[in-house]
PATOR-597819 format. One record per residue (C-alpha): residue number from 0; x, z, y. Coordinates in Angstrom, 3 decimals. Example, Ala and Ser with C-alpha at 12.3 -4.5 7.8 and 13.67 -1.06 7.14 Angstrom:
% residues 2
+------+----------+----------+----------+
: resi :       px :       pz :       py :
+------+----------+----------+----------+
:    0 :   12.300 :    7.800 :   -4.500 :
:    1 :   13.670 :    7.140 :   -1.060 :
+------+----------+----------+----------+
This chain:
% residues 236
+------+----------+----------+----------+
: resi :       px :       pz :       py :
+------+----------+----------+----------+
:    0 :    0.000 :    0.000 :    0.000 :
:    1 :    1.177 :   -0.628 :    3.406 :
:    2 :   -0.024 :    1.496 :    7.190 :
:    3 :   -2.735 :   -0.438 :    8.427 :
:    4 :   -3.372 :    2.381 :   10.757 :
:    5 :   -0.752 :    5.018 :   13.428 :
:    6 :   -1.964 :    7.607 :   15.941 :
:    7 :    1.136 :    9.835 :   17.413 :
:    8 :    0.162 :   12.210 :   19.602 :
:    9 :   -3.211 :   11.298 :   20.573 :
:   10 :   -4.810 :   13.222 :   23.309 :
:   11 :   -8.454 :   13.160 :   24.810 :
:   12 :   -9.733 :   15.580 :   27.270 :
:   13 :  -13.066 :   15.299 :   29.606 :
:   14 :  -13.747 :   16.802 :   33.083 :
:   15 :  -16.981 :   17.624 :   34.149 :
:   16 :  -17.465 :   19.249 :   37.496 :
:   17 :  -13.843 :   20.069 :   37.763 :
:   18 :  -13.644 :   21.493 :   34.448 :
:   19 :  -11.785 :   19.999 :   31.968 :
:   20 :  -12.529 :   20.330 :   28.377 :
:   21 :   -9.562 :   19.081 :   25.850 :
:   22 :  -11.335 :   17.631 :   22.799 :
:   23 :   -8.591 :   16.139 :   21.252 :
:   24 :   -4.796 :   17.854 :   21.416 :
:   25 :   -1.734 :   16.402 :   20.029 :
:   26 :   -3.545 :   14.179 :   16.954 :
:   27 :   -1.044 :   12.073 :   14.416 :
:   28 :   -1.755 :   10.598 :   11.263 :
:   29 :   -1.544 :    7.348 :    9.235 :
:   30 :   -4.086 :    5.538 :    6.955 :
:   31 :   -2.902 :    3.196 :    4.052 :
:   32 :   -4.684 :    0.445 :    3.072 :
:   33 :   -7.589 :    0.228 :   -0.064 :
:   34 :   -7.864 :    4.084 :    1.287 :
:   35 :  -10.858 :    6.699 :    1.860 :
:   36 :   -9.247 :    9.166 :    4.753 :
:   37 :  -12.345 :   11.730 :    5.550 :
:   38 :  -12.300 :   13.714 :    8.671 :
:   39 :  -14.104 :   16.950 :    8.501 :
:   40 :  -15.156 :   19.643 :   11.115 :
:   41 :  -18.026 :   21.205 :   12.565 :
:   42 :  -20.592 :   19.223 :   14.941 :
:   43 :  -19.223 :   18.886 :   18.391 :
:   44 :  -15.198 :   18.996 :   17.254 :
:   45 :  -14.589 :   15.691 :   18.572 :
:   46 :  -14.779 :   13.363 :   15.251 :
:   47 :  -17.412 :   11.203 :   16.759 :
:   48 :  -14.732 :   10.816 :   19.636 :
:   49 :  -11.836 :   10.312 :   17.526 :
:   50 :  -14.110 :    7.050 :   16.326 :
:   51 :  -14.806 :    5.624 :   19.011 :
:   52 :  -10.710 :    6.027 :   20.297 :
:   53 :   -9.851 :    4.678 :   17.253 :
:   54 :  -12.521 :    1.750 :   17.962 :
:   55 :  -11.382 :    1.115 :   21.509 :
:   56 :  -14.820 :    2.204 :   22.648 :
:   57 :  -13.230 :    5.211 :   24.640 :
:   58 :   -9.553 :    5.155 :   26.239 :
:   59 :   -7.351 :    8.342 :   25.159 :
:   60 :   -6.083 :   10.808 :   27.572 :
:   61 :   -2.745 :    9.990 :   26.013 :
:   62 :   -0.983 :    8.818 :   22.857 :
:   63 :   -0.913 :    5.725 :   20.727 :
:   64 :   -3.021 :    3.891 :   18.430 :
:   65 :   -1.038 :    1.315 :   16.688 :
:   66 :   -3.237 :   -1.180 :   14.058 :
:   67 :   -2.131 :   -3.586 :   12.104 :
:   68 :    1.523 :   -3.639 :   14.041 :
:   69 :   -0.143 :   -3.741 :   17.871 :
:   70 :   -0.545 :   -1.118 :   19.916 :
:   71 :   -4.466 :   -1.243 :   21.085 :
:   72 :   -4.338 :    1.993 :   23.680 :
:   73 :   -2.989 :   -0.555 :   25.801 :
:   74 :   -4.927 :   -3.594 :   25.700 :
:   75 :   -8.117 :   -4.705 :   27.690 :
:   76 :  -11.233 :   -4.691 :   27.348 :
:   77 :  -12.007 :   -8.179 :   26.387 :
:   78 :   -9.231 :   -8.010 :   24.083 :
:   79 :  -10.386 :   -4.569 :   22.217 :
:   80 :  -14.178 :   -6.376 :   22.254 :
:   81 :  -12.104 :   -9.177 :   19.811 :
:   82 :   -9.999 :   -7.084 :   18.167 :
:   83 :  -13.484 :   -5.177 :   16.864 :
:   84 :  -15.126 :   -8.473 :   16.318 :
:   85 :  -12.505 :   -9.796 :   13.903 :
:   86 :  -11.097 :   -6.784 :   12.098 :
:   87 :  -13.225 :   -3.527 :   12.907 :
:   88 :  -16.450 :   -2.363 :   11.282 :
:   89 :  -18.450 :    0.790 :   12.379 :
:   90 :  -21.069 :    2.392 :   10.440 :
:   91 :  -23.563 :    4.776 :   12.058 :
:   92 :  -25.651 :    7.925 :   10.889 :
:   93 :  -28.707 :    6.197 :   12.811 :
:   94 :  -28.393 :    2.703 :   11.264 :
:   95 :  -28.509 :    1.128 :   14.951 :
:   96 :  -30.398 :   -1.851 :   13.659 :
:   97 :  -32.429 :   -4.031 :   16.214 :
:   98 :  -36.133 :   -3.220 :   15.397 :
:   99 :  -37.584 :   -6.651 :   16.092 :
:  100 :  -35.659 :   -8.514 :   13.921 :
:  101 :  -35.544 :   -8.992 :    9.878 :
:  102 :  -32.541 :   -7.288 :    7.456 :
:  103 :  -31.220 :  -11.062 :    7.696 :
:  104 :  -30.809 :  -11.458 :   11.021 :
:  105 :  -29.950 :   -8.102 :   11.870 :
:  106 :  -26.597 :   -9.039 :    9.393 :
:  107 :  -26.257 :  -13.093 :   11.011 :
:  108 :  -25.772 :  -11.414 :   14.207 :
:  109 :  -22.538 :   -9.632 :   13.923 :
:  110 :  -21.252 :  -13.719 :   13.200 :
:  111 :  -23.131 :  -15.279 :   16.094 :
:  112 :  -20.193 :  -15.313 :   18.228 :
:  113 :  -17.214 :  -16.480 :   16.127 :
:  114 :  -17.974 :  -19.954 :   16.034 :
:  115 :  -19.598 :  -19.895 :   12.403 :
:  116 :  -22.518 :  -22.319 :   12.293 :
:  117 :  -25.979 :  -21.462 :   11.626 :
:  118 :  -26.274 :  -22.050 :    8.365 :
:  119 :  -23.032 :  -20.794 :    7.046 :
:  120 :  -23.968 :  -17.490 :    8.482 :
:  121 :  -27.310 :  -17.510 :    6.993 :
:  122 :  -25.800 :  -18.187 :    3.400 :
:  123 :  -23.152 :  -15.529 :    3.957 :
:  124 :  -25.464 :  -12.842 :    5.145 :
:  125 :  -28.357 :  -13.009 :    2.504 :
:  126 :  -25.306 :  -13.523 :   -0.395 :
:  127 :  -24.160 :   -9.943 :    1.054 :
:  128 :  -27.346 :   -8.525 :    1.121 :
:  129 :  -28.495 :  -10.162 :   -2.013 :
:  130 :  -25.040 :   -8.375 :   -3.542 :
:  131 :  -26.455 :   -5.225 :   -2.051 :
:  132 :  -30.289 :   -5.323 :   -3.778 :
:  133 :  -31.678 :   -6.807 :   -0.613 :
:  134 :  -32.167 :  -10.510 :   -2.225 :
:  135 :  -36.200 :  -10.168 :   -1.656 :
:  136 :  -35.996 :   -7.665 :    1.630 :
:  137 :  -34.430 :  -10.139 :    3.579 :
:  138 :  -37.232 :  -11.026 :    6.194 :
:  139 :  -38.607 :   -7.891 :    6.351 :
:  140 :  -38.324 :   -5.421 :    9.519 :
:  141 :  -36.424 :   -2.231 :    9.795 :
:  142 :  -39.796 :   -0.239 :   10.307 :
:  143 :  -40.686 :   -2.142 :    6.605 :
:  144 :  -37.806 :   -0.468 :    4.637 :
:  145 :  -37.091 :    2.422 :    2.991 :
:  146 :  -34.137 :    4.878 :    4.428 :
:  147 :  -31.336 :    3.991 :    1.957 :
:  148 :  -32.610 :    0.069 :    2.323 :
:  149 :  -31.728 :    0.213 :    5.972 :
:  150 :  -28.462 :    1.978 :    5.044 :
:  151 :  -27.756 :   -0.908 :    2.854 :
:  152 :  -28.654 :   -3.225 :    5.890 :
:  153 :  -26.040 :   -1.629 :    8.295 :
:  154 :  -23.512 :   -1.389 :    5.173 :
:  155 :  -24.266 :   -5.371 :    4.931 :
:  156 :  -23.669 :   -5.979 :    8.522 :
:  157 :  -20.298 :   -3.845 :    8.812 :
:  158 :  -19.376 :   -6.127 :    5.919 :
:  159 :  -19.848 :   -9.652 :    6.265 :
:  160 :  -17.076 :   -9.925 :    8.948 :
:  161 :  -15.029 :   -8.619 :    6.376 :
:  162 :  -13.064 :   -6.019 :    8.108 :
:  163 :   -9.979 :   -4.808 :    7.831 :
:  164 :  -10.845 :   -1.083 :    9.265 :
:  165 :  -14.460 :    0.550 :    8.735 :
:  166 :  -14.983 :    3.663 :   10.733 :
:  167 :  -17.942 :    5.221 :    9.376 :
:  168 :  -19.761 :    8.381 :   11.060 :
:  169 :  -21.627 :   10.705 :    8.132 :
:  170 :  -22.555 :    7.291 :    7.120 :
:  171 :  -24.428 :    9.190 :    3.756 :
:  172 :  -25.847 :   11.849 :    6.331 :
:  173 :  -29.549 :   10.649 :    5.654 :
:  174 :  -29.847 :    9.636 :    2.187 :
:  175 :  -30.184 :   11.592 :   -0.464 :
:  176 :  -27.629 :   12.398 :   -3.079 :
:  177 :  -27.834 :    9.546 :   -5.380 :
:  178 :  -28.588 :    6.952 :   -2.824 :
:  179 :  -25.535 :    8.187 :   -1.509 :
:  180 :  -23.897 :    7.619 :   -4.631 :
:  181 :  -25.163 :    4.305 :   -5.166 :
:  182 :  -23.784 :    3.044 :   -0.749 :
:  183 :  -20.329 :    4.278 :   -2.298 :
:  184 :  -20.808 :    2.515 :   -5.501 :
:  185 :  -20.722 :   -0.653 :   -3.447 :
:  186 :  -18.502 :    0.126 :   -0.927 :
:  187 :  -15.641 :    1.060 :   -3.250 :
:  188 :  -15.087 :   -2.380 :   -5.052 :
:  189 :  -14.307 :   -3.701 :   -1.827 :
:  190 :  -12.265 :   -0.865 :   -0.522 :
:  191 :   -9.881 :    0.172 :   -3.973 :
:  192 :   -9.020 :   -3.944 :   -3.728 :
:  193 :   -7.347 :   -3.588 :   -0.706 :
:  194 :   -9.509 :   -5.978 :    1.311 :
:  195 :  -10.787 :   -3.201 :    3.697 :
:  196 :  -10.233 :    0.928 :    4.740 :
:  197 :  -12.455 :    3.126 :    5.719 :
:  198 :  -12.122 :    6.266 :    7.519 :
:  199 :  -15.289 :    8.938 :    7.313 :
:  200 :  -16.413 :   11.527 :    9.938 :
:  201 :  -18.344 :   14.082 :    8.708 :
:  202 :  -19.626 :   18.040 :    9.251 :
:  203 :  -20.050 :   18.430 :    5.358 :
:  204 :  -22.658 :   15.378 :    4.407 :
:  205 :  -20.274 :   13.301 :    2.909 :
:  206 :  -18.678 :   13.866 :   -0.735 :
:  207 :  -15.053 :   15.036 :   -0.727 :
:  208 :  -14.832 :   13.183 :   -4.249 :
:  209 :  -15.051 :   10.020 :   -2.759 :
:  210 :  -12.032 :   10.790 :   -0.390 :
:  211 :   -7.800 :    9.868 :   -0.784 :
:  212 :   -7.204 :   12.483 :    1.525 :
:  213 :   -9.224 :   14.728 :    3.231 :
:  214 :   -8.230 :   16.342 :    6.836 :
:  215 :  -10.289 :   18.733 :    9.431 :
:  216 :  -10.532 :   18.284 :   12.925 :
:  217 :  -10.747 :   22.085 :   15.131 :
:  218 :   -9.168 :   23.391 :   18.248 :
:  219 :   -8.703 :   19.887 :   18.737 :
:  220 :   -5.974 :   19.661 :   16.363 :
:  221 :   -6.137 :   17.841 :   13.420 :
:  222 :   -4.890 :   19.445 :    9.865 :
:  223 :   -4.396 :   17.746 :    6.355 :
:  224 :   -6.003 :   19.737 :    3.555 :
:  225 :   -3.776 :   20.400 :    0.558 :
:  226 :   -5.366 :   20.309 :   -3.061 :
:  227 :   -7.958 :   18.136 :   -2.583 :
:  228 :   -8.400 :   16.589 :   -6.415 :
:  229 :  -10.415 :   12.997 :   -6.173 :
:  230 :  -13.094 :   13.078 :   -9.007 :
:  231 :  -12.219 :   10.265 :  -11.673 :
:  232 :  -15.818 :    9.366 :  -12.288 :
:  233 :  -16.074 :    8.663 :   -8.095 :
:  234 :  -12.277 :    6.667 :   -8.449 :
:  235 :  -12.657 :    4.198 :  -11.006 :
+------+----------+----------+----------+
């Protein structure tokens, strides 16, 4: 495996009416490739943050990001908006999917604007979802599906651009146990090949079993957590 992912000393702090409020302090680690890297901590440590730095949807206080060899705490805004396009998936707790519009087109959308024609991206979407047990959900709305189908939605949509980085946060917070079981199930494939990583924030939703390497974010600081044994059933 090789580092497809470097923060050194990454700092973020907030000030609000003169007071300033250090969420991150002094954060370093480094994800391989084909690997699970779960961040733990209680609600309001700063792991949604730590996402969205890691994202280029927020600008650190101080420190580096380097991904895939390029240093992104630098760049610009149109050029973090590609680098997300091309290489970055997110998943969220809340789904985020666009109410008015079917499971397909929800998952064409992410490809609408990197000049792959309409019907290539209508193949390659309902393939995905069809891979994900979508195949006769595809024209149906959000509102029209259950809970773990709309999961499997989003999970389509963070795929199909085939990303080298997916930053998921609690993204089995609101599924139950086996449904949660089965969005890893098709997630892992995909991940233990090598062609994508994926780093997890959660407060204690998300299996530790599924994990590489587990760490907890608190006081800001961010701490590895020795002894964590993957389960072989979850690692095959």
């Amino acid at each position: 495996m090789t580092t497809l992912l470097k923060v050194e000393n990454l700092k973020k702090a907030f000030n609000t009416r003169g007071i300033t409020t250090r969420v991150l302090d002094d954060v370093t680690f480094s994800v391989e490739t084909g690997e699970i890297f779960l961040i733990t901590g209680r609600s309001g440590t700063g792991k949604s943050t730590l996402l969205g730095l890691l994202a280029g949807l927020d600008q650190a206080s101080s420190g580096t990001i380097d991904f895939q060899g390029r240093e992104i705490t630098g760049m610009s805004l149109s050029e973090l908006a590609d680098l997300r396009a091309a290489t970055i998936g997110m998943i969220f707790q809340s789904f985020n999917l666009i109410p008015s519009w079917t499971a397909l087109e929800n998952v064409e959308a992410v490809l609408m604007h990197r000049g792959i024609g309409r019907e290539e991206r209508r193949t390659r979407s309902a393939q995905l979802l069809g891979e994900l047990g979508l195949k006769d959900r595809l024209h149906n709305l959000p509102a029209e599906l259950s809970v773990g189908q709309q999961q499997r939605v989003a999970i389509a949509r963070t795929l199909v651009n085939e990303p080298a980085l997916i930053l998921a946060d609690e993204p089995t917070g609101d599924v139950d146990p086996e449904t949660a079981a089965d969005i890893m199930g098709l997630l892992l494939p995909r991940i233990k090949s090598g062609k994508t990583t994926m780093i997890v924030a959660s407060h204690g939703l998300f299996d530790p079993g599924f994990a590489d390497r587990v760490a907890c974010l608190k006081d800001g600081r961010l701490e590895m957590q020795p002894g964590i044994i993957t389960k072989p059933e979850n690692r095959q």
